[in-house]
DOMIVO-739934 format. One line per field, with one value per atom (N, C-alpha, C): residue number from 0; residue in one letter; chain; atom name; x, y, z. Coordinates in steps of 0.05 Angstrom, whole numbers, plus 5000, padded with zeros to 4 digits. Layout:
N
pos = NUM; ...
code = A; ...
unit = A; ...
site = CA; ...
c1 = X; ...
c2 = Y; ...
c3 = Z; ...
***
This chain:
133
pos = 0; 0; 0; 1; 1; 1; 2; 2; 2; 3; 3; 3; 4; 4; 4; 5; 5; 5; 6; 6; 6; 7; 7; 7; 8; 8; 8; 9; 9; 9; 10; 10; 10; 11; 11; 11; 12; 12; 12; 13; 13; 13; 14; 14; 14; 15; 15; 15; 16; 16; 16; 17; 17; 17; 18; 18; 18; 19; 19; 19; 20; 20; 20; 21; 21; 21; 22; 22; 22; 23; 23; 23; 24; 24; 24; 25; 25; 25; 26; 26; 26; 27; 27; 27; 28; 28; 28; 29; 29; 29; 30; 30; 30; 31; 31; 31; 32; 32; 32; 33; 33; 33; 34; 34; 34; 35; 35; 35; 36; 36; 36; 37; 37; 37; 38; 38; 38; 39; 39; 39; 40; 40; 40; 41; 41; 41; 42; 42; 42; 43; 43; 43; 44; 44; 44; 45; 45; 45; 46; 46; 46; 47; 47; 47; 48; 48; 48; 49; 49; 49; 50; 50; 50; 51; 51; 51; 52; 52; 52; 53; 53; 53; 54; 54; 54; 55; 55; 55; 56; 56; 56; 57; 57; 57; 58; 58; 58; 59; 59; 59; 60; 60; 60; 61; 61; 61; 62; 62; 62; 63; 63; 63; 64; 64; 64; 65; 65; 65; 66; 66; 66; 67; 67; 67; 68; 68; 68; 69; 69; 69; 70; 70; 70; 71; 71; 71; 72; 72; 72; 73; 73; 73; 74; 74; 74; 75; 75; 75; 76; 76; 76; 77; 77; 77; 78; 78; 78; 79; 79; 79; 80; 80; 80; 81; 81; 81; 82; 82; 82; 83; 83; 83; 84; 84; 84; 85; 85; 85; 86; 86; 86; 87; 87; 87; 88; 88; 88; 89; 89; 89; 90; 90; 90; 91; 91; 91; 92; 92; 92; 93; 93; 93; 94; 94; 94; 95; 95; 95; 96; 96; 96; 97; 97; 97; 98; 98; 98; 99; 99; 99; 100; 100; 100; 101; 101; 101; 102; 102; 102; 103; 103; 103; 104; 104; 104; 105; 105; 105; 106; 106; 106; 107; 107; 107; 108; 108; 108; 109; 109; 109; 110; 110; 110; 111; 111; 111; 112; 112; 112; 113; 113; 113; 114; 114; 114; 115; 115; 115; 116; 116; 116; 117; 117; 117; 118; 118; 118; 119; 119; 119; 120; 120; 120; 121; 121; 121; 122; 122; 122; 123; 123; 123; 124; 124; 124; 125; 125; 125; 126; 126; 126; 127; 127; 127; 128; 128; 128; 129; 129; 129; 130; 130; 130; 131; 131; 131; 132; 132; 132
code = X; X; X; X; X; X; X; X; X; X; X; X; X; X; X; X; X; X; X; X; X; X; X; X; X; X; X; X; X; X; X; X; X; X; X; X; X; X; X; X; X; X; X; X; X; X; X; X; X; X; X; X; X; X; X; X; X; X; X; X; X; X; X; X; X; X; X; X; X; X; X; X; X; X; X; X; X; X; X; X; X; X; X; X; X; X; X; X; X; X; X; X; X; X; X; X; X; X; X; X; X; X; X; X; X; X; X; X; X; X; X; X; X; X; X; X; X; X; X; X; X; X; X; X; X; X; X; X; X; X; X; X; X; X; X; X; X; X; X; X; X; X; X; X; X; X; X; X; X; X; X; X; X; X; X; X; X; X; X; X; X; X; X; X; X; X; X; X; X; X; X; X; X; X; X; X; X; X; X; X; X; X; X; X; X; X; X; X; X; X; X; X; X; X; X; X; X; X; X; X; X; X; X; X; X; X; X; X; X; X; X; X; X; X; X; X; X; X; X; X; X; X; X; X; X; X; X; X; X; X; X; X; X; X; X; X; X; X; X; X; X; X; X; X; X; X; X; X; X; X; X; X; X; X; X; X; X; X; X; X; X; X; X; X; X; X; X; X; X; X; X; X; X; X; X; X; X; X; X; X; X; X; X; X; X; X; X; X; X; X; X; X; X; X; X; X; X; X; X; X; X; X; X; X; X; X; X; X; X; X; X; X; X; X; X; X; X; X; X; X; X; X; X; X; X; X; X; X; X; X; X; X; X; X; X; X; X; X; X; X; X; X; X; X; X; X; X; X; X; X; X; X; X; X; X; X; X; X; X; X; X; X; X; X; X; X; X; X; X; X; X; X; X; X; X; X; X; X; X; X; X; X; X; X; X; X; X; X; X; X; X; X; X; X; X; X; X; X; X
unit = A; A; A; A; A; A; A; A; A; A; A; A; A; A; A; A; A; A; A; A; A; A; A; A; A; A; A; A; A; A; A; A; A; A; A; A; A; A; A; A; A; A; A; A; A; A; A; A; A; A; A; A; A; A; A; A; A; A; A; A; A; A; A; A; A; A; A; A; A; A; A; A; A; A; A; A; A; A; A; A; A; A; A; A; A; A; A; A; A; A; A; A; A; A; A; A; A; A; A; A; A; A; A; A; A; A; A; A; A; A; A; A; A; A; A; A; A; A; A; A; A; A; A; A; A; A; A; A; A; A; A; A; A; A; A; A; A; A; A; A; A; A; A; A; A; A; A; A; A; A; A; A; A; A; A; A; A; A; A; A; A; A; A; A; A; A; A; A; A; A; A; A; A; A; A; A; A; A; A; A; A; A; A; A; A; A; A; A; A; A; A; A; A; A; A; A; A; A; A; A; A; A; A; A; A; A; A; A; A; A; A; A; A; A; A; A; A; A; A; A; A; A; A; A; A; A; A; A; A; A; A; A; A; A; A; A; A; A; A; A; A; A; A; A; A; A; A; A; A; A; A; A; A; A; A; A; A; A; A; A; A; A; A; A; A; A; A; A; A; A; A; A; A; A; A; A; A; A; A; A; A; A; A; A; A; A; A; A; A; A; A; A; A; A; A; A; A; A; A; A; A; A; A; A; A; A; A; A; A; A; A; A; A; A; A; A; A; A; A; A; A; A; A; A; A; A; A; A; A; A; A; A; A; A; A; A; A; A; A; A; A; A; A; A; A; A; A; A; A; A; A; A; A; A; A; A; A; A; A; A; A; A; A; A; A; A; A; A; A; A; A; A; A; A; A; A; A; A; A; A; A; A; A; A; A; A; A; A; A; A; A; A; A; A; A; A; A; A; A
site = N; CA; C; N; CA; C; N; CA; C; N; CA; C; N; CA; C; N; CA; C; N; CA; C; N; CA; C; N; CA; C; N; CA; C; N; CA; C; N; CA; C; N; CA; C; N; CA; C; N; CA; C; N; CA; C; N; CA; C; N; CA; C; N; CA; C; N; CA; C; N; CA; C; N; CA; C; N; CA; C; N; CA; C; N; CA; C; N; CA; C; N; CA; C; N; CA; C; N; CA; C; N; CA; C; N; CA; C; N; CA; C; N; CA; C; N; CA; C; N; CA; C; N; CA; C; N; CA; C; N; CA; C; N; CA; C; N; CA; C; N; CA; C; N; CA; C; N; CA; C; N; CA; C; N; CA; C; N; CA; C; N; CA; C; N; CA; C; N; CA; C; N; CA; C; N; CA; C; N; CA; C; N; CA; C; N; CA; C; N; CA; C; N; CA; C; N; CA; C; N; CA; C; N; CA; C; N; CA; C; N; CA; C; N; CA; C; N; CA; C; N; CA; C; N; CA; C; N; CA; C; N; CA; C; N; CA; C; N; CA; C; N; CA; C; N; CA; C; N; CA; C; N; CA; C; N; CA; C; N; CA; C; N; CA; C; N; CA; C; N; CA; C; N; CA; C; N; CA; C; N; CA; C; N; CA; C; N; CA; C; N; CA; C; N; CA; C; N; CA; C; N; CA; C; N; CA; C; N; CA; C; N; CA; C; N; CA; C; N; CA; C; N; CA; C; N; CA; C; N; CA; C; N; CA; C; N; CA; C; N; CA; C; N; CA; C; N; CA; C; N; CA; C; N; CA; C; N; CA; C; N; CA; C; N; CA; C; N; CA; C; N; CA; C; N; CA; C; N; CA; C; N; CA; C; N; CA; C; N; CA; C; N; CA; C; N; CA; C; N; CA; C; N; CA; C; N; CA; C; N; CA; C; N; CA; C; N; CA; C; N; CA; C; N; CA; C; N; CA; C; N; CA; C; N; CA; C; N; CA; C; N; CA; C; N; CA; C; N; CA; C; N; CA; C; N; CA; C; N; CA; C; N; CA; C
c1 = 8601; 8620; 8607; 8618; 8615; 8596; 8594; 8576; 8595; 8589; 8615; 8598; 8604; 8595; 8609; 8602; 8598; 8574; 8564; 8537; 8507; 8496; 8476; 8450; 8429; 8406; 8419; 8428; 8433; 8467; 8481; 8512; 8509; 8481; 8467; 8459; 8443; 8430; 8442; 8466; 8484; 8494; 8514; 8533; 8512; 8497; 8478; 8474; 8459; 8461; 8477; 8509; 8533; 8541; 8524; 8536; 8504; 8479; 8459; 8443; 8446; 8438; 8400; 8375; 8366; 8366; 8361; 8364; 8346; 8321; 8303; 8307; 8337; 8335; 8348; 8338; 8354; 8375; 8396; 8427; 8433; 8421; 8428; 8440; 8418; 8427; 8457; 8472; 8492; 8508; 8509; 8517; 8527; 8511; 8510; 8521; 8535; 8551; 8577; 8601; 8627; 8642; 8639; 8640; 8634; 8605; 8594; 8595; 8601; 8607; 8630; 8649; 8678; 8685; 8659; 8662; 8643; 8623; 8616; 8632; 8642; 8659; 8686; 8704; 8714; 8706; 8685; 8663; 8657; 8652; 8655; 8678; 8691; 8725; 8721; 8723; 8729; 8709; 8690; 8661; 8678; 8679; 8691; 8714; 8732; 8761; 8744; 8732; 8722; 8715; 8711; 8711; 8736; 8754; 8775; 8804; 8787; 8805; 8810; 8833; 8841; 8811; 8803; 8783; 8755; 8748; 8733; 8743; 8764; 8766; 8772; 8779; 8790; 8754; 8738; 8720; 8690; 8696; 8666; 8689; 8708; 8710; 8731; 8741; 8754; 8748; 8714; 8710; 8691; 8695; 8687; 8666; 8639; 8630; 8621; 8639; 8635; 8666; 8678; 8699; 8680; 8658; 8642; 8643; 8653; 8658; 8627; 8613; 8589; 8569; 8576; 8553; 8561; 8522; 8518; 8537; 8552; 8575; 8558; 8531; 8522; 8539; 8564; 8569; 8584; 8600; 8599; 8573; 8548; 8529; 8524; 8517; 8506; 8523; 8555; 8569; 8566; 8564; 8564; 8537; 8519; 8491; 8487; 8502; 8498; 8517; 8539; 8568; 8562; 8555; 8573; 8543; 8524; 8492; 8478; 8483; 8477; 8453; 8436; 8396; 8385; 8396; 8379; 8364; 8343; 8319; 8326; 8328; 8331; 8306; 8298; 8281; 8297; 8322; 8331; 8357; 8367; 8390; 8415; 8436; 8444; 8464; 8455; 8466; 8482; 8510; 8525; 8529; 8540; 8551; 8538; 8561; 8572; 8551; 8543; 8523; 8494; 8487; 8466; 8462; 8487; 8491; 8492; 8504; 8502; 8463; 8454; 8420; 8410; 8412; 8402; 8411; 8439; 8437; 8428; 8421; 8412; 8378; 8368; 8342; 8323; 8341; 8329; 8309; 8311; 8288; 8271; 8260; 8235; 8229; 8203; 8184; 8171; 8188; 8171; 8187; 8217; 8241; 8239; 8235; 8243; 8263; 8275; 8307; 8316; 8348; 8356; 8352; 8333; 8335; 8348; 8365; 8378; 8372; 8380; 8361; 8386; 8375; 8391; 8377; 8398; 8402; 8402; 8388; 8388; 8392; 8397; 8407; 8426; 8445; 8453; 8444; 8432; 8418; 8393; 8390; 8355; 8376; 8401; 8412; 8415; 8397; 8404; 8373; 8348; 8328; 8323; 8311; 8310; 8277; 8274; 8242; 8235; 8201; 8202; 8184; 8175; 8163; 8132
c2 = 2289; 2311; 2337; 2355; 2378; 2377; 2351; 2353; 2343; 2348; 2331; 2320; 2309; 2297; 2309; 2299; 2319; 2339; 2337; 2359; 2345; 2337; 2327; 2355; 2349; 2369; 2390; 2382; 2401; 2408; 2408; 2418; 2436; 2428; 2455; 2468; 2456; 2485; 2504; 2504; 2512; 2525; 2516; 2522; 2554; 2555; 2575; 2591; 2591; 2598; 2620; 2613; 2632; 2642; 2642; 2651; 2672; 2677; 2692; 2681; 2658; 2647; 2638; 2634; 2629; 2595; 2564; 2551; 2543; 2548; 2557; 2569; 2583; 2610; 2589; 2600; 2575; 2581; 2557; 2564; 2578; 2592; 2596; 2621; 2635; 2678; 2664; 2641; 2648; 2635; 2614; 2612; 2630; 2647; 2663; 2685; 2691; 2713; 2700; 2711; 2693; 2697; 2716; 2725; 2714; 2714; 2703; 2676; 2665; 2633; 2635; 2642; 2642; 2641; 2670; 2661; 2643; 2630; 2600; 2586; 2581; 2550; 2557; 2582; 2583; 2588; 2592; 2584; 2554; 2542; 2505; 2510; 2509; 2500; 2509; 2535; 2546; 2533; 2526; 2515; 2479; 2469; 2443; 2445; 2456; 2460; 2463; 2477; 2476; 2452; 2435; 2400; 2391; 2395; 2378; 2399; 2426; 2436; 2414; 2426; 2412; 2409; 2438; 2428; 2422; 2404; 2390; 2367; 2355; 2333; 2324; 2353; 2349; 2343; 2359; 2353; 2335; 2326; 2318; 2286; 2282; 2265; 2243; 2258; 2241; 2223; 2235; 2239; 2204; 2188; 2168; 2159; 2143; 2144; 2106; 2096; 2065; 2053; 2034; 2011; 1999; 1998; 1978; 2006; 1996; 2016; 2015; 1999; 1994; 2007; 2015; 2033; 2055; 2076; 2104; 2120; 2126; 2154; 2171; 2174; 2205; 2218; 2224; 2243; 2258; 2237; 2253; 2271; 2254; 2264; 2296; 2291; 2314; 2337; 2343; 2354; 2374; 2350; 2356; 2373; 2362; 2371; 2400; 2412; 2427; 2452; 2451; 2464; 2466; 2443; 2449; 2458; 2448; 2449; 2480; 2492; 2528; 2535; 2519; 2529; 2498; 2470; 2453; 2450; 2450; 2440; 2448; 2475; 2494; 2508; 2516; 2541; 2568; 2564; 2593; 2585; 2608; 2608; 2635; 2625; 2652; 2666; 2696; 2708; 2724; 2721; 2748; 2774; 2788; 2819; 2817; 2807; 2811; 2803; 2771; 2760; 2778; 2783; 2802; 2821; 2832; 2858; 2850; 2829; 2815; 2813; 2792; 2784; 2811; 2842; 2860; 2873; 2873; 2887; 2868; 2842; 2823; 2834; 2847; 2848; 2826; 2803; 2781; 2784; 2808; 2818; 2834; 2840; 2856; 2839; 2829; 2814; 2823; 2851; 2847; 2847; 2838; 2839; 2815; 2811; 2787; 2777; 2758; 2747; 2749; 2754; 2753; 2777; 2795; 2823; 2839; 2862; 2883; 2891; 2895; 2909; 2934; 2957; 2974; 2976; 2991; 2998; 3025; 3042; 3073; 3089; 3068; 3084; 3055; 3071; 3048; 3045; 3061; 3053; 3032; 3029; 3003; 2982; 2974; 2951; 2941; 2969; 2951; 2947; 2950; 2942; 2915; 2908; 2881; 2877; 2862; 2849; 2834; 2836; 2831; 2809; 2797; 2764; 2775
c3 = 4260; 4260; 4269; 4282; 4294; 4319; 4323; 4356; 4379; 4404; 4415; 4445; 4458; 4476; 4507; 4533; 4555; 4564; 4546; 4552; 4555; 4585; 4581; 4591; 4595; 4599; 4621; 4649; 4675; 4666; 4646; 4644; 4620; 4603; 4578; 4591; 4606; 4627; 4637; 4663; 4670; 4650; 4634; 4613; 4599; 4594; 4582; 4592; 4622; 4646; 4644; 4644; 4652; 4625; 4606; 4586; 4576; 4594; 4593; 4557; 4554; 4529; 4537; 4539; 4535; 4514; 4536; 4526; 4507; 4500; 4482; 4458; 4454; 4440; 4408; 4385; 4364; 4356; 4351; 4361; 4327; 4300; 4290; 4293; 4315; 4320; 4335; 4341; 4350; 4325; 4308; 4291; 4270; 4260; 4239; 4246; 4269; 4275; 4285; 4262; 4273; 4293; 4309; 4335; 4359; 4356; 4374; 4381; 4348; 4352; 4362; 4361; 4368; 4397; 4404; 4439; 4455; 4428; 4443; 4453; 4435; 4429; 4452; 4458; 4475; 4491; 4513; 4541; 4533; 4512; 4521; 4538; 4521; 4536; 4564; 4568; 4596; 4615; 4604; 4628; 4628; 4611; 4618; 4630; 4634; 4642; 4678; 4684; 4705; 4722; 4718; 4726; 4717; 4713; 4715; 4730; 4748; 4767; 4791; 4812; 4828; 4846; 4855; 4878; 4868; 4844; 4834; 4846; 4838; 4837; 4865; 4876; 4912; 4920; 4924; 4927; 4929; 4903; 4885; 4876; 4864; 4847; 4867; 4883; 4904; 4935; 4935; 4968; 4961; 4974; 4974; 5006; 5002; 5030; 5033; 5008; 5021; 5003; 5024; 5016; 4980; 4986; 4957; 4938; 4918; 4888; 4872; 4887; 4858; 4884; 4901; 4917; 4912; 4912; 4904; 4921; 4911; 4920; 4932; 4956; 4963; 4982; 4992; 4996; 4974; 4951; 4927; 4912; 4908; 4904; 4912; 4934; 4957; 4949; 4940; 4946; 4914; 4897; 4867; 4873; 4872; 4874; 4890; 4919; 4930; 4922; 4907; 4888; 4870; 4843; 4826; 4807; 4816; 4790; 4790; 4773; 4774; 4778; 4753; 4752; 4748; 4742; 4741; 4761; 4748; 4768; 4798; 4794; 4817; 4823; 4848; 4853; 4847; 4863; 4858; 4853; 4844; 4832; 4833; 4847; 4859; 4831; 4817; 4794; 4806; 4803; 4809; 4795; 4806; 4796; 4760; 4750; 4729; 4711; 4717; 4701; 4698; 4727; 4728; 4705; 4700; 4684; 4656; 4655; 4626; 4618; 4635; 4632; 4625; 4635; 4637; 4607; 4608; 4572; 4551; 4555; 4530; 4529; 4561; 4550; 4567; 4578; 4583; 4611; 4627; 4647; 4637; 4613; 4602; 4590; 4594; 4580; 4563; 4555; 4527; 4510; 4516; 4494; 4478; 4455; 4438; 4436; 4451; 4454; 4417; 4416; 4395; 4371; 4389; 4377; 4385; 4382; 4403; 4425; 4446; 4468; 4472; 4484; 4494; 4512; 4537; 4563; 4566; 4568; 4573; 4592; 4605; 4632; 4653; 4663; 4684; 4701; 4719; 4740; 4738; 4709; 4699; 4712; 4702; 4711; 4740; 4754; 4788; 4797; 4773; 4792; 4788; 4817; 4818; 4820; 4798; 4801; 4826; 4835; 4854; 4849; 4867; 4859; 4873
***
């Protein structure tokens, strides 16, 4: 009871990913705030609802590349793999607008922030520098 299934290593990954969670981080700082649990548990939903849109299934769950059913689907593969996988076992990983701005007020680009402690943002303009490699 209270665990549910759908979530293997690269759909936790992802799923966390878009929600600026650190999958490392221990799930009680989100437990112990009923809020925060609240808008867990509704981002499950919304991130799974996402695979069972039309152009999932137009794409990834329909596209077949042999008559034999028990051969490897890779143009399904390829398609899933190159669309739908966010940071697994990625080099890079493309963060938009929004998310960006989210990672930046959690703290999660200063290394010297302790995830799960407060971070503040003191200026808006910190939120547009971009670390450089």
């Amino acid at each position: 009871m209270g665990a549910f299934s759908g979530f293997g290593c690269h759909t936790a990954n992802d799923f966390l990913f878009t929600l600026a969670i650190f999958p490392g981080m221990p799930s009680r700082l989100i437990c112990e705030d009923e809020a925060k649990f609240q808008s867990f548990k509704n981002a499950i939903s919304e991130y799974l609802t996402s695979f069972a849109t039309a152009a999932f299934l137009t794409n990834v769950a329909s596209v077949t590349n042999s008559d034999n059913p028990f051969k490897f689907n890779e143009t399904s593969n390829t398609k899933y793999m190159g669309h739908y996988i966010l940071v697994f076992r990625r080099i890079r990983a493309m963060v938009g607008e929004g998310l960006y701005i989210k990672y930046c007020k959690e703290g999660l680009h200063d290394p010297a922030h302790t995830i799960g402690t407060p971070f503040q943002v003191f200026s808006q303009s910190k939120l547009w520098l971009i670390p450089t490699l």
